[in-house]
C-alpha positions as CSV (number, residue, x, y, z in Angstrom):
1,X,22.8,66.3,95.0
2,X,19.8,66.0,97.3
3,X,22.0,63.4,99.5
4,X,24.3,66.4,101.1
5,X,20.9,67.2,102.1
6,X,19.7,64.5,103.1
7,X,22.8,63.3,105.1
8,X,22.5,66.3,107.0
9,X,18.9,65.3,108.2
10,X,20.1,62.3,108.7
11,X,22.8,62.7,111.5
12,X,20.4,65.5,112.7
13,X,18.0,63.1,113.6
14,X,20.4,60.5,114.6
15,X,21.7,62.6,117.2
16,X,18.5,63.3,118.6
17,X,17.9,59.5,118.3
18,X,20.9,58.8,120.5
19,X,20.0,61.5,123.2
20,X,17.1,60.0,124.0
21,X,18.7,56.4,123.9
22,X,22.4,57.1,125.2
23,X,22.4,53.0,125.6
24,X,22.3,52.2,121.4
25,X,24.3,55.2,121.1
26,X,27.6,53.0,120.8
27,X,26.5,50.7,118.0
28,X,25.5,53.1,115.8
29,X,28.7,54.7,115.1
């Protein structure tokens, strides 16, 4: 329930992650 949520968050902050590193961006997805 709270994971939909959560998941959400998630690739929200992993796509600010990968902004700021462009150069891990590849392994992660």
């Amino acid at each position: 329930m709270a994971s939909l949520g959560s998941d959400m968050l998630d690739a929200f902050v992993r796509s600010i992650l990968i902004n700021r590193n462009n150069r891990l961006a590849a392994p992660i997805y």
